[in-house]
C-alpha positions as CSV (number, residue, x, y, z in Angstrom):
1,X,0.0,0.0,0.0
2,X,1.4,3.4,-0.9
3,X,0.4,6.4,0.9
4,X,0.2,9.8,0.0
5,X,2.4,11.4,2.0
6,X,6.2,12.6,0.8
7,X,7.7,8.9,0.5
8,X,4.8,7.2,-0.7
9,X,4.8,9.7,-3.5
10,X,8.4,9.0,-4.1
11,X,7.7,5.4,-4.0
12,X,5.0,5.6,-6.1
13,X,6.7,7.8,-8.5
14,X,9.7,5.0,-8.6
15,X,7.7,1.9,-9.6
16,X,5.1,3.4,-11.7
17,X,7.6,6.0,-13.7
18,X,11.0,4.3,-13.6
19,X,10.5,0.0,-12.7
20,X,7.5,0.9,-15.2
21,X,5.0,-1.7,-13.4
22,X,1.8,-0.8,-13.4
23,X,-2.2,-2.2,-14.0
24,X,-4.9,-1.9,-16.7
25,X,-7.9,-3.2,-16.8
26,X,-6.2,-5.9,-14.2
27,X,-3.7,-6.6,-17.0
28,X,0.4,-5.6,-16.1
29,X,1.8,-3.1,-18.2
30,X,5.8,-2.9,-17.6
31,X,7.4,0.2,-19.6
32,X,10.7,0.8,-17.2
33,X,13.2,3.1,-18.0
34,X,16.1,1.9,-16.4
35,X,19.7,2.4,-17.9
36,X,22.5,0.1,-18.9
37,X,23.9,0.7,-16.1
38,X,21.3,-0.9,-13.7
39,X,21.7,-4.3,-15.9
40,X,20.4,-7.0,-13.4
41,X,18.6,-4.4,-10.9
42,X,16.3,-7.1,-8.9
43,X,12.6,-5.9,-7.2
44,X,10.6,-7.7,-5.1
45,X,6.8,-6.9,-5.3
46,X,3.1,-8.1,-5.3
47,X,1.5,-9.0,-8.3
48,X,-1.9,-10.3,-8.2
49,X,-1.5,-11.5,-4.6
50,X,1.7,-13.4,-5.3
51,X,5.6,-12.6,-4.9
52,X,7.4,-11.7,-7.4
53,X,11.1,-10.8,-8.1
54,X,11.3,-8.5,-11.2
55,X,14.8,-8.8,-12.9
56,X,15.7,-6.1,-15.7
57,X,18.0,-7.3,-18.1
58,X,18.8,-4.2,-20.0
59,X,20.4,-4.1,-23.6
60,X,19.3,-1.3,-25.3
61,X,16.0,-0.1,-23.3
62,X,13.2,-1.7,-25.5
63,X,11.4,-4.7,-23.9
64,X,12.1,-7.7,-26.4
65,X,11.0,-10.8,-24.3
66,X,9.6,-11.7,-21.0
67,X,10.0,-14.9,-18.9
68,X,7.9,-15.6,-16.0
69,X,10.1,-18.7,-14.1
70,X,11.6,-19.5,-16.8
71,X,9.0,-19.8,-19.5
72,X,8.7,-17.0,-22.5
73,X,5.7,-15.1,-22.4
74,X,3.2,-13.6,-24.6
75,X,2.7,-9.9,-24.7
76,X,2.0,-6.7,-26.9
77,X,3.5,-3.7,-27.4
78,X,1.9,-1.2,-25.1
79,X,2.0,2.6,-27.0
80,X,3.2,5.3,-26.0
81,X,3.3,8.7,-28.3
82,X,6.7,10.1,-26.8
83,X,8.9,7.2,-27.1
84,X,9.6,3.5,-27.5
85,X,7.2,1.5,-25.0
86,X,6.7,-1.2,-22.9
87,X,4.7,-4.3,-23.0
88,X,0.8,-5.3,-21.8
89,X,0.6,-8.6,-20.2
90,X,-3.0,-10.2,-20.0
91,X,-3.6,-11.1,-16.7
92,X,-4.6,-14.9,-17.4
93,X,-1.2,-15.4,-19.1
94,X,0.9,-14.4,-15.5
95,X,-1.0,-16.1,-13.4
96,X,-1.1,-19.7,-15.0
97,X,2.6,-19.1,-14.8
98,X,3.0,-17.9,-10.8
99,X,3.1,-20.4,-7.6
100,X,2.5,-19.8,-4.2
101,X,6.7,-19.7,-3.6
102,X,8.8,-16.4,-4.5
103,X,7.9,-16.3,-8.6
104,X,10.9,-14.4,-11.1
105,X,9.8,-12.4,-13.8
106,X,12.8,-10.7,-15.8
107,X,12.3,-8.7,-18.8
108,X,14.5,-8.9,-21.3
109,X,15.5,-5.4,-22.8
């Protein structure tokens, strides 16, 4: 839960804006903007009541795969006017993929 006061704005701020993880329509969308430098940045988070260790392998910034433990996984392109975007992820296709242990979903960039 992320309150509105000074560091829950922060906090929201950082994993909406830069780890890019957010929901539509109960679907993820992940568009992160993390640099080269942060290649192999782990976060641990909640997704759809299950833990989840988000693993950004970063390349060159644009999300070209997605594995949730272990196994690829189907997305789209999610758009975005100002520049190269991230991916929507129907909710059905994560969660026949997550199990009650800690889950790992690294995007591949």
């Amino acid at each position: 839960r992320i309150y509105s006061s000074g560091p829950g704005i922060y906090l929201n701020q950082l994993i909406t804006n830069v780890l890019g993880i957010r929901f539509e329509n109960m679907d993820l969308v992940l568009d992160p903007v993390i640099p080269k430098d942060l290649d192999g940045l782990e976060f641990e988070y909640i997704i759809y009541g299950k833990r989840v260790k988000l693993v950004y392998r970063v390349a060159d910034g644009k999300i070209k795969g997605l594995r949730i433990n272990g196994q690829d996984t189907s997305f789209q392109s999610h758009k975005n006017l100002y520049r190269s975007s991230g991916v929507h992820v129907k909710k059905e296709d994560i969660e026949e993929k997550l199990t009650s242990e800690l889950n790992t979903i690294e995007i591949l960039m």
